[in-house]
Backbone as CSV, one residue per row, in Angstrom:
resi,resn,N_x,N_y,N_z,CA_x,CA_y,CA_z,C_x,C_y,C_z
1,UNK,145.438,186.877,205.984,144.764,187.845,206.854,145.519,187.939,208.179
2,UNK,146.062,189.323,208.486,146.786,189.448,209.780,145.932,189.730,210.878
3,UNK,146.230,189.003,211.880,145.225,189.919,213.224,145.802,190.702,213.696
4,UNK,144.966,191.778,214.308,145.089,192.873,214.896,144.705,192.859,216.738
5,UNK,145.606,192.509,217.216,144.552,192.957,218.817,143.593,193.915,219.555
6,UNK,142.687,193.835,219.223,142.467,194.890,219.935,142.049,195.077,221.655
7,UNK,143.111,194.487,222.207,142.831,194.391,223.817,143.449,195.685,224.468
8,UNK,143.569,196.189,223.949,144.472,197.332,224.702,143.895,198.726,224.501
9,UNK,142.589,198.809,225.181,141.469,199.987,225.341,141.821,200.673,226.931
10,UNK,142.328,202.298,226.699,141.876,203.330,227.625,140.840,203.225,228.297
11,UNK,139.252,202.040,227.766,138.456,201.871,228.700,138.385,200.899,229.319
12,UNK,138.690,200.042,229.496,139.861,199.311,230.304,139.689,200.001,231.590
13,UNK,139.131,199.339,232.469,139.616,200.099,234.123,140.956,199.807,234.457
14,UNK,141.697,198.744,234.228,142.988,198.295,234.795,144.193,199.095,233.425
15,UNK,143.841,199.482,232.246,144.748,200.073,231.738,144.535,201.851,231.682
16,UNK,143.336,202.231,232.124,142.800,203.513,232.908,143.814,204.464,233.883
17,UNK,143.331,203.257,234.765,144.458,203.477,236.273,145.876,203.190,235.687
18,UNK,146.407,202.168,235.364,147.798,202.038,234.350,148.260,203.451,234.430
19,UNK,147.810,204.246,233.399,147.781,205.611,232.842,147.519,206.836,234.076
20,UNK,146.777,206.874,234.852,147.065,207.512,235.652,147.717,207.184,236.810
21,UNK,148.472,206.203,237.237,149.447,205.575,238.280,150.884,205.865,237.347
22,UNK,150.579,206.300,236.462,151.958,205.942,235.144,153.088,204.384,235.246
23,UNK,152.268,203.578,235.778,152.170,201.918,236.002,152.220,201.304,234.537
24,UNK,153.636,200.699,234.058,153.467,200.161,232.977,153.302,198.544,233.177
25,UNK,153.168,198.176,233.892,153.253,197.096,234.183,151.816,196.491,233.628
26,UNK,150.692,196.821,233.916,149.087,196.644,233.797,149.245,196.329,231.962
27,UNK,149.865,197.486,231.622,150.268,197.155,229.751,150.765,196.209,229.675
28,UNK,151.921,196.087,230.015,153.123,195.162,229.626,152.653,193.662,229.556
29,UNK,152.226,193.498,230.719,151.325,192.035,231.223,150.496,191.998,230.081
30,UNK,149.503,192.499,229.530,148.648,192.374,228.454,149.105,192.690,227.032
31,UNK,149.868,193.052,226.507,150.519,193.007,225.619,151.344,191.619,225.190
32,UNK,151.911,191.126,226.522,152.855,189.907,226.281,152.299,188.707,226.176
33,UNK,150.774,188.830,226.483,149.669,188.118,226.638,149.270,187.811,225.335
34,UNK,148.733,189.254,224.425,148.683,189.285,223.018,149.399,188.721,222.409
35,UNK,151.027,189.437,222.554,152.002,188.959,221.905,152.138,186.884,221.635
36,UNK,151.878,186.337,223.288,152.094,185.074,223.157,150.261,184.632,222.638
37,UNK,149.477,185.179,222.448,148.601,184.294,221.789,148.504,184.470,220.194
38,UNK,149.444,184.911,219.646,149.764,185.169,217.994,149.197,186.500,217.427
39,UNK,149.014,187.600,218.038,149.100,188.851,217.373,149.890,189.033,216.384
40,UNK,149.258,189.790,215.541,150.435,190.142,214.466,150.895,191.764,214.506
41,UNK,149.774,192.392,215.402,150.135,193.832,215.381,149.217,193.930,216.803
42,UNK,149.092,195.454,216.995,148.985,195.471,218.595,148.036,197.117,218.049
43,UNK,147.237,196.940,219.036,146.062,198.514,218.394,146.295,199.164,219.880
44,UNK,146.809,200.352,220.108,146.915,200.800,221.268,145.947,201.562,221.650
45,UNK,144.971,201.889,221.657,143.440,202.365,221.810,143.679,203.244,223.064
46,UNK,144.038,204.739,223.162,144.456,205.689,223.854,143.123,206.667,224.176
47,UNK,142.475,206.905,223.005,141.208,207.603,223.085,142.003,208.846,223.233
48,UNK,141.468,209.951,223.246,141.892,211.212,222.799,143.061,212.011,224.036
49,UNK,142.832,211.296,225.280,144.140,211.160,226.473,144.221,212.716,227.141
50,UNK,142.767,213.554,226.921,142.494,214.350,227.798,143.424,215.733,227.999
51,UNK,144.129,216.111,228.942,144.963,217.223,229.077,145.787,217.248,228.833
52,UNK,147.587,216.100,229.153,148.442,216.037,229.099,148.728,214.738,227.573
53,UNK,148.246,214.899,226.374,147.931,214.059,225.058,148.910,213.197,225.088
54,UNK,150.365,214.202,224.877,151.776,214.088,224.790,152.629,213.000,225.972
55,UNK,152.104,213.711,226.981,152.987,212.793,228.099,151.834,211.268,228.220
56,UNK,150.563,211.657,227.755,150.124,209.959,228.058,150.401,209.278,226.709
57,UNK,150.643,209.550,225.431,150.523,208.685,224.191,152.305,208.373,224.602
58,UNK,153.355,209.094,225.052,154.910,208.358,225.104,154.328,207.801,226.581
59,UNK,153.945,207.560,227.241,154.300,206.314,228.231,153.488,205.279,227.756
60,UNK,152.142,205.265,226.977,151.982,203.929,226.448,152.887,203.681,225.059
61,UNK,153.155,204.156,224.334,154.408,203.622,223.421,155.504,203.340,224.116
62,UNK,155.791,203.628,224.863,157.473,202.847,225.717,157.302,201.638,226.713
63,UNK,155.493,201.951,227.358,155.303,200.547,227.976,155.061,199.238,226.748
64,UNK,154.424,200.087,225.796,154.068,198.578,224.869,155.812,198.342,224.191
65,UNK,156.756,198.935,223.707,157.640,198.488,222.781,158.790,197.772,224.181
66,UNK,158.422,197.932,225.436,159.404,197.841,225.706,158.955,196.164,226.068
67,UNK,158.134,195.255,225.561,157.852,194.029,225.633,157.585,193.669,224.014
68,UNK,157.519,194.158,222.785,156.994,193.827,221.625,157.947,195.040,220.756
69,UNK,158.054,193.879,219.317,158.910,194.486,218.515,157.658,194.644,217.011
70,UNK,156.000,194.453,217.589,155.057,194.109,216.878,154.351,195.591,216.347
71,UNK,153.961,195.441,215.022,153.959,196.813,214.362,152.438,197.797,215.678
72,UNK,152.016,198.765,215.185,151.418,199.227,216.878,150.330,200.104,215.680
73,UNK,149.301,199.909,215.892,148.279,201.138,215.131,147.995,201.796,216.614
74,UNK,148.333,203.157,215.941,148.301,204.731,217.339,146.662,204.554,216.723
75,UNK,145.938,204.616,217.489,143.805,204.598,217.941,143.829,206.088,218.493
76,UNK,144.076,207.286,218.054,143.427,208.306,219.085,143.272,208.995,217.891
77,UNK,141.862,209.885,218.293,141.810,210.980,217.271,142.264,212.557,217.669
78,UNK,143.036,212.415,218.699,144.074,214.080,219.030,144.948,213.414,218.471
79,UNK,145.301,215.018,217.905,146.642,214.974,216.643,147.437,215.232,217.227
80,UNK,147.813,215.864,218.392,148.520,216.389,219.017,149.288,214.814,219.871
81,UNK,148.317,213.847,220.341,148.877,212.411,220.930,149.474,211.922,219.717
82,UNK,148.862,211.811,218.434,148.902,210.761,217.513,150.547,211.226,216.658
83,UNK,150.515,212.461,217.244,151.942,212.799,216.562,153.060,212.289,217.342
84,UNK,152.834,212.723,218.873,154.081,212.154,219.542,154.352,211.187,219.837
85,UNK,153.076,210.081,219.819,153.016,208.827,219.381,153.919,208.722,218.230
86,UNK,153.735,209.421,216.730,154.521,208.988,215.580,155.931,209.243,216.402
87,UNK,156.382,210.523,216.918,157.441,211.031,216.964,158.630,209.399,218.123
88,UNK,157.950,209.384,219.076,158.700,208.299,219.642,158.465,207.081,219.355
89,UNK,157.606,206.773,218.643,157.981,205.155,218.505,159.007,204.556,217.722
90,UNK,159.473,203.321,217.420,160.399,202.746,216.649,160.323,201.559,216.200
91,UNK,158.546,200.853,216.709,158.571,199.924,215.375,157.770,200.345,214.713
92,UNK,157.566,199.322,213.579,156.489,200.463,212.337,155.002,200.422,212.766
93,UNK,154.257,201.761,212.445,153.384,202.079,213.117,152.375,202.582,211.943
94,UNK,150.946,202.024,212.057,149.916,202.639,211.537,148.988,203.811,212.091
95,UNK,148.650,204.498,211.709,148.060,205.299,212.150,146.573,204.875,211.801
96,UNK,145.705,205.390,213.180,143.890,204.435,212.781,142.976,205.973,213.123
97,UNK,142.441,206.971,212.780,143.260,206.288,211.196,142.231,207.951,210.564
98,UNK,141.894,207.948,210.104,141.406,209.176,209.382,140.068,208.929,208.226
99,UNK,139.162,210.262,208.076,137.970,210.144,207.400,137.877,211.529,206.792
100,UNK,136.241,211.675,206.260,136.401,212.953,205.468,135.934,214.267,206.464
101,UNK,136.435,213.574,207.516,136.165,215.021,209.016,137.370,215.781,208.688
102,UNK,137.093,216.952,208.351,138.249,218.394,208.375,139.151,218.139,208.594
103,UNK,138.744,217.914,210.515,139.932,218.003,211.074,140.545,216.921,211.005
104,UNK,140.686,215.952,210.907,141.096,214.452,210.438,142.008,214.744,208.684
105,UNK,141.375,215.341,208.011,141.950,215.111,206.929,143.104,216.414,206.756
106,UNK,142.979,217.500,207.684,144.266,218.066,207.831,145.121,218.435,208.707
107,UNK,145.095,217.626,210.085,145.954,217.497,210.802,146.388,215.905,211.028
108,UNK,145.643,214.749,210.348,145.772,213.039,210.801,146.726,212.546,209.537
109,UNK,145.738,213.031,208.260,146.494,212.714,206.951,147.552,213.305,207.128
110,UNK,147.768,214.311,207.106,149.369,214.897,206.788,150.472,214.670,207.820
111,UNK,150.379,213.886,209.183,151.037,212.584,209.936,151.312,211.540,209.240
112,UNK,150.290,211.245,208.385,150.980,210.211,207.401,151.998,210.259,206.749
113,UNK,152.130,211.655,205.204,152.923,211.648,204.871,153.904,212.243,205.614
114,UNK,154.446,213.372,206.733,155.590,213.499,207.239,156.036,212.662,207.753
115,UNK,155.396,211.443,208.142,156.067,210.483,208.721,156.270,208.863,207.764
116,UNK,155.843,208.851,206.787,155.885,207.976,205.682,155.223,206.697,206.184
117,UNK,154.061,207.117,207.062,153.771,205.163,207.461,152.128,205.268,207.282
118,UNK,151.655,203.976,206.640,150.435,203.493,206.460,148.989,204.349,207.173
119,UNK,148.017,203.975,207.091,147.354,204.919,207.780,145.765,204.522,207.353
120,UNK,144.978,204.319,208.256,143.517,203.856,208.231,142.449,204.764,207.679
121,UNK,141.725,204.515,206.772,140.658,206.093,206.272,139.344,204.647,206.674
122,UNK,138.594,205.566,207.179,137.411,205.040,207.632,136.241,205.721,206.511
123,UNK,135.442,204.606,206.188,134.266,204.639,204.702,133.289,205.618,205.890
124,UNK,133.224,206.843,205.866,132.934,207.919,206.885,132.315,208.612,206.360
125,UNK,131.038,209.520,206.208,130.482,210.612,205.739,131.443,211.177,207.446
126,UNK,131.396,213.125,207.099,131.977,213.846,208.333,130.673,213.410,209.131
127,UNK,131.025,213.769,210.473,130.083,213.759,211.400,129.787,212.135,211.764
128,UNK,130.375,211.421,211.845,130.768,210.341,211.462,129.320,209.567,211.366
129,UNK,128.964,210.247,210.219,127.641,209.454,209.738,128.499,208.077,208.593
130,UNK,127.506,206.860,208.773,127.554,205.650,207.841,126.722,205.787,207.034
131,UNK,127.796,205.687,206.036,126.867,205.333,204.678,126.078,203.578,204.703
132,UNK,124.850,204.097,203.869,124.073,203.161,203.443,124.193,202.042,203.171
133,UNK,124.797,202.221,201.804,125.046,200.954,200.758,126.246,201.252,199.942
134,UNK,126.488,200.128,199.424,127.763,199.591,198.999,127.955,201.074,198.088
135,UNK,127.572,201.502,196.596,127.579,202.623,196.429,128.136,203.572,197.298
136,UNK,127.349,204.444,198.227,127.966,205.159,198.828,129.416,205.258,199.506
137,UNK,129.213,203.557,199.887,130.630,203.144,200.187,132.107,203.548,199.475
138,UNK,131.932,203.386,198.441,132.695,203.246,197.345,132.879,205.089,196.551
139,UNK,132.106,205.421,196.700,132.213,206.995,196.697,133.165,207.495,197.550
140,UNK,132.917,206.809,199.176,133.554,207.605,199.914,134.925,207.219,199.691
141,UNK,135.280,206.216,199.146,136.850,205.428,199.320,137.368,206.184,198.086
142,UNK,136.897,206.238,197.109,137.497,207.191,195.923,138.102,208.405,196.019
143,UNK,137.227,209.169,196.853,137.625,210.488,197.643,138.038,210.497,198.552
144,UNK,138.644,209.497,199.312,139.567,209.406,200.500,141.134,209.274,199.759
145,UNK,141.090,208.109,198.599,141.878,208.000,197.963,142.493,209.619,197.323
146,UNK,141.484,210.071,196.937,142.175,211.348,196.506,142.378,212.631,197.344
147,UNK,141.846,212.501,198.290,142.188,213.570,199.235,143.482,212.890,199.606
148,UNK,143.846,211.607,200.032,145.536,211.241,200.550,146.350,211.660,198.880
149,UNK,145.738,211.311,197.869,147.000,211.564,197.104,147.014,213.217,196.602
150,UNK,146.192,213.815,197.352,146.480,215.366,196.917,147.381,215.466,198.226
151,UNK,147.266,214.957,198.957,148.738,214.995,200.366,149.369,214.508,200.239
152,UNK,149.761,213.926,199.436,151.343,213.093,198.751,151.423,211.774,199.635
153,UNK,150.159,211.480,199.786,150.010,209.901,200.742,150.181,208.933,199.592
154,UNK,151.342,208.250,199.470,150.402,207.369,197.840,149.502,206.070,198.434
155,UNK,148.660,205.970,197.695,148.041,204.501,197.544,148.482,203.475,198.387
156,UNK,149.209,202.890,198.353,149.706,201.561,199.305,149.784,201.963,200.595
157,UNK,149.926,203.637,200.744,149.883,203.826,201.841,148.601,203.617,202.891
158,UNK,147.374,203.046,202.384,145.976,203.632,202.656,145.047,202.234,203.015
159,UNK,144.702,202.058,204.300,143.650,200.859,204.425,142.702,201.088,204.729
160,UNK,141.892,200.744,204.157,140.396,200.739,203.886,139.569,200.153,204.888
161,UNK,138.767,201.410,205.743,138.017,200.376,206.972,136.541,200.869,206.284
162,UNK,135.505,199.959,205.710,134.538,199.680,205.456,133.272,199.817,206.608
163,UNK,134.007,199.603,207.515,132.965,200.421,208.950,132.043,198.823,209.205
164,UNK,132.837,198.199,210.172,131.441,197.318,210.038,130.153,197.433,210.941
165,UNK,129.309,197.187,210.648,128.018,197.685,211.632,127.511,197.030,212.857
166,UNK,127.354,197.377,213.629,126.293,196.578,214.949,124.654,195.734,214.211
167,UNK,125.096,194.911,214.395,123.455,193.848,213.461,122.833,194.377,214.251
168,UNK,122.247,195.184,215.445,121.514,195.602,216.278,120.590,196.590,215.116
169,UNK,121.562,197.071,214.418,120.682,198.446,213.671,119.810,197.579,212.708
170,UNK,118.822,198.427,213.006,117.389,198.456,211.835,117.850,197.806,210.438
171,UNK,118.999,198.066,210.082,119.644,197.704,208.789,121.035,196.971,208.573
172,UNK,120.961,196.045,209.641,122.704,195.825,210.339,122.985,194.736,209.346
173,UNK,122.255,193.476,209.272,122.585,192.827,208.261,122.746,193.216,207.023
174,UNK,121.898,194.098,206.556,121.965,194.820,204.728,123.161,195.105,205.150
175,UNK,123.535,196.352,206.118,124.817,196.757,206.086,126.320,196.250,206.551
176,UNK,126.075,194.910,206.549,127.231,193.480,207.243,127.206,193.208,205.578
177,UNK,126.586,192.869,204.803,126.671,192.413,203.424,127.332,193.417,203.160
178,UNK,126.916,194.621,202.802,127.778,195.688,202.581,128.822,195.735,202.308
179,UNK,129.601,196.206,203.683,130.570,195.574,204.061,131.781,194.404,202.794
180,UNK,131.181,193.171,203.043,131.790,192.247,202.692,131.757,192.995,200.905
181,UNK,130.314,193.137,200.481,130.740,193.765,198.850,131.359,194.264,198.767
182,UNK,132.055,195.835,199.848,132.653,196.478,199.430,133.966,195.997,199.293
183,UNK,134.933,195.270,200.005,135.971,194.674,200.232,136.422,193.884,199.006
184,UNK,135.236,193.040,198.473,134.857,192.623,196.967,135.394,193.576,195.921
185,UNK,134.946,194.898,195.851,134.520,195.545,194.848,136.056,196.669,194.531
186,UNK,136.554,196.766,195.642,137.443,198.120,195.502,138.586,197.749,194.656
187,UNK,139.452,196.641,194.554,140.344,196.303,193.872,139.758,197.298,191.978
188,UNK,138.514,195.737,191.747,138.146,196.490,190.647,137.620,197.903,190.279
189,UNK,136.985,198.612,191.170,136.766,199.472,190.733,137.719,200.738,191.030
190,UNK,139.075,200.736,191.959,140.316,201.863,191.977,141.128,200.926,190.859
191,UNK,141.355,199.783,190.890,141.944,199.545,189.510,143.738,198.902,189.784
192,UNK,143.442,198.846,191.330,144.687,198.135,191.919,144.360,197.414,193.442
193,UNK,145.566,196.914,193.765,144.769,195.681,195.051,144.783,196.984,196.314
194,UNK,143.903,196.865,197.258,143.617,198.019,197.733,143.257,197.102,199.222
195,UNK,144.370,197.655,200.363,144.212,196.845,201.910,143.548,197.377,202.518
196,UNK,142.557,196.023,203.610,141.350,196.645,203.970,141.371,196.028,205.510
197,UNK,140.380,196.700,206.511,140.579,196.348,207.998,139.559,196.548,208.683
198,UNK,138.864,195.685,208.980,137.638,195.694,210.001,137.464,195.233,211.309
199,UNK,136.796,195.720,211.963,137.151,195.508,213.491,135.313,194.762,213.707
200,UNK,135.966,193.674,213.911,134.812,192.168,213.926,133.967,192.675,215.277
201,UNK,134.142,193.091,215.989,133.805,193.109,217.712,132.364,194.135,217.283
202,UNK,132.851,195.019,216.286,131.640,196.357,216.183,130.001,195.675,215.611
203,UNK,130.450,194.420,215.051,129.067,193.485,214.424,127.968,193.069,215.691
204,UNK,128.607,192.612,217.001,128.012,192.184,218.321,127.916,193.388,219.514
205,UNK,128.128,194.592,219.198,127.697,195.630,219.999,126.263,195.415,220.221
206,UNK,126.409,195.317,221.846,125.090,195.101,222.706,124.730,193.803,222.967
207,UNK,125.857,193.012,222.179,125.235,191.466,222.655,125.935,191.296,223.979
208,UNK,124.328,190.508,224.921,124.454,190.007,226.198,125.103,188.465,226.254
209,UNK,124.706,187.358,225.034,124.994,186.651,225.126,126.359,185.908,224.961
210,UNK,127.197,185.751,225.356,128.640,185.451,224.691,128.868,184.743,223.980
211,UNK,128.042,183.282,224.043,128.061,182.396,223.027,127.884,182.575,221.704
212,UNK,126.516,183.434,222.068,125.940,183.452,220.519,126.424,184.316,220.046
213,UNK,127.623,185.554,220.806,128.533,186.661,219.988,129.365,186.093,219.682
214,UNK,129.846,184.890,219.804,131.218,184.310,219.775,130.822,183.705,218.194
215,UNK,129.319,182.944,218.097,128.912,182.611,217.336,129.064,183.538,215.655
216,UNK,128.233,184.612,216.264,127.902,185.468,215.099,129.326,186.099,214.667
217,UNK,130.820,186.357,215.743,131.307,186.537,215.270,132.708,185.733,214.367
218,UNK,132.611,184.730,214.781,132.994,183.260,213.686,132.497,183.393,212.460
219,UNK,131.180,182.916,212.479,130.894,183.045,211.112,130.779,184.175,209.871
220,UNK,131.192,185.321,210.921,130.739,186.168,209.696,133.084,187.088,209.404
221,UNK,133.558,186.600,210.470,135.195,185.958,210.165,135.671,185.562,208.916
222,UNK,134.478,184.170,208.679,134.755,183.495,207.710,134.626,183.931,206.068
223,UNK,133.461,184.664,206.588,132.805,185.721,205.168,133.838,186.988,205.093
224,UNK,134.138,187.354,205.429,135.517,188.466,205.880,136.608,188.313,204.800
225,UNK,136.870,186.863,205.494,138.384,186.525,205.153,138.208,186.083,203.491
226,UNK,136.518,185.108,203.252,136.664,184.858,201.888,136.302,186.001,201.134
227,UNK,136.022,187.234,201.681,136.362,188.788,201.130,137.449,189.070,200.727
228,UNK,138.352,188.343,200.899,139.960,188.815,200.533,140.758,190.117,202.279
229,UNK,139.717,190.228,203.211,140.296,190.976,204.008,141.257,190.910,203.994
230,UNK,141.737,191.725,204.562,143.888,192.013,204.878,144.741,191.861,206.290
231,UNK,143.581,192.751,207.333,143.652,193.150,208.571,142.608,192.742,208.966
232,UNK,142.363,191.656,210.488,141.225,191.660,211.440,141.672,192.469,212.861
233,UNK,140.912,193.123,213.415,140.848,193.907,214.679,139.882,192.815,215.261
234,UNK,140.804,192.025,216.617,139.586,191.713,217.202,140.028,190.916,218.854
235,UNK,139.487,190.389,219.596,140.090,190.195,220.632,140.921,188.974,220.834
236,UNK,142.207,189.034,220.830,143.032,188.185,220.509,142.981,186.843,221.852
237,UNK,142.613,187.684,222.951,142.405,186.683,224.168,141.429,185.662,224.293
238,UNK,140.790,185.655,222.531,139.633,184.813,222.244,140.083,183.700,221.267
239,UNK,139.963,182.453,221.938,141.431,181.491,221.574,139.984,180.875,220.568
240,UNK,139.005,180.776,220.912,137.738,180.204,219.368,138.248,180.808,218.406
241,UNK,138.101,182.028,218.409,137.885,183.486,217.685,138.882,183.546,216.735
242,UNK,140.106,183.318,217.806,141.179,183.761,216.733,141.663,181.805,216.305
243,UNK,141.511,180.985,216.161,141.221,179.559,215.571,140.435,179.683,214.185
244,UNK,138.836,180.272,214.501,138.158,180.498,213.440,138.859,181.345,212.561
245,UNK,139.059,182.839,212.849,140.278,183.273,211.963,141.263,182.795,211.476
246,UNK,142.383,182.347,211.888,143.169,181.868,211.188,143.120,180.838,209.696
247,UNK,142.125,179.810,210.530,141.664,178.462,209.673,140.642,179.795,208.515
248,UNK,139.783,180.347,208.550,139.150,181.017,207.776,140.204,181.536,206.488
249,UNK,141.400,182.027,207.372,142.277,183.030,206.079,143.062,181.684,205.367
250,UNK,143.295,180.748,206.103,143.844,179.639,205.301,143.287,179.189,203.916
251,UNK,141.925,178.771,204.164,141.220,178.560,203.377,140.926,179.317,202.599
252,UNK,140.478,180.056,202.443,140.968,181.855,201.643,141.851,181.655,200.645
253,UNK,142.623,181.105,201.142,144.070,181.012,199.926,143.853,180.392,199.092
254,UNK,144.562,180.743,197.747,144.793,179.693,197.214,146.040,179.083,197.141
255,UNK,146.487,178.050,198.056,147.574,177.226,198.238,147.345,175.881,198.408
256,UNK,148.385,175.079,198.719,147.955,173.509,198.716,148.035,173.541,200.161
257,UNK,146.985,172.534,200.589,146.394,172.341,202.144,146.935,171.212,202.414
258,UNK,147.349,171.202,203.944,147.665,170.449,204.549,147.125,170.634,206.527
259,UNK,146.894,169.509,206.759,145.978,169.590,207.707,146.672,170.207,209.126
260,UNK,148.237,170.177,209.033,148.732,170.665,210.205,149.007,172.001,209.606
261,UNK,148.256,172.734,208.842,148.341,174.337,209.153,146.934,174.885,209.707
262,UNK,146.173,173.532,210.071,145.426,174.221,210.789,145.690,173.958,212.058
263,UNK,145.105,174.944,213.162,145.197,175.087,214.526,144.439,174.251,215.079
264,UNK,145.507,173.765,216.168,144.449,172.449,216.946,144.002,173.281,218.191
């Protein structure tokens, strides 16, 4: 299981101002930060970047590469950023990512294939309604699958975000199990191994307490990873967090254990 950082949010007051000071420095510092606490990839979380898409998605791709050679998922849903994002970067780059919204599936998907790189479909009714239950789940991934391969996206190209839920909702735990079934289930039922990516942080939306988010989000890491996950999104500056992760995907494996691959 690779981690994903996700420290590098447009809402961010200090990477905000960054962006409008055109100050790469505020990035750079936090990126190298990521970089030295074991990122494996870097989520550049731009948000849709308002008037000028173009000139703000190339100054955060040149502030982040010009400290990291670490693969970069472009986070905005303007196609217009997410392209010139594709167009200047130069390490390999995911795109985060696309659903069964229109406009997503014919201006986000087809960034994928002109540009031949990986690319996130979110388990999405349009309107970015969540599905229910595992079922529905699995509906939607079938037809994501085939809407990318009627765009000449193939398969390997395609990671599977299962949407994880805020336990806050009326139904957050049913839909945290969910979740984990679906991650379970997709291999067998598309009929090949199929990469998947959840962003752990969305389970503790609204929690006041830190402990007990730190808590809830450890343990349910662990259930993740013995999901077979692929990709974690989560805050890398969280030295528990990403401990519990690691040791979680270890164990996961099936390999022979030895006690110094876990993190002290």
């Amino acid at each position: 299981m690779k981690l994903i950082a996700d420290n590098l949010r447009i809402t961010k007051q200090e990477i905000h101002k960054a962006l409008k000071d055109l100050d790469p420095e505020p990035i750079q510092d936090l990126v190298k930060l990521c970089v030295q606490k074991g990122a494996n990839a870097i989520d550049v979380n731009t948000g849709p970047l308002g008037k000028s898409p173009e000139k703000g998605m190339a100054f955060f791709i040149r502030a982040v590469e010009s400290v990291t050679d670490l693969p970069l998922l472009i986070d905005t849903s303007n196609p217009a950023a997410m392209e010139a994002g594709l167009k200047i970067a130069k390490n390999r780059v995911i795109i985060n990512g696309f659903s069964l919204e229109p406009l997503k599936l014919e201006r986000i998907l087809s960034l994928a294939k002109e540009y031949n790189v990986d690319i996130v479909g979110f388990l999405l009714y349009p309107g970015s309604r969540v599905p229910k239950d595992e079922a529905q789940r699995c509906e939607i991934a079938i037809e994501l699958f085939e809407r990318a391969e009627k765009a000449g996206v193939a398969k390997e190209k395609i990671i599977i975000d299962p949407v994880v839920p805020p336990l806050a909702w009326e139904d957050g735990i049913v839909q945290a199990r969910a979740v984990l079934n679906v991650i379970q289930m997709l291999p067998d039922l598309l009929g090949f191994k199929v990469q998947t990516i959840a962003g752990v942080s969305n389970l503790t939306t609204g929690a006041k307490d830190r402990i007990k988010k730190n808590i809830v989000e450890q343990s349910y890491m662990a259930m993740l990873a013995g999901a077979g996950l692929n990709y974690a999104l989560l805050d890398i500056l969280n030295c528990q967090t990403v401990a519990f992760a690691r040791t979680s995907a270890i164990l996961a494996q099936e390999t022979l254990f030895s006690w110094e691959m876990i993190p002290g």
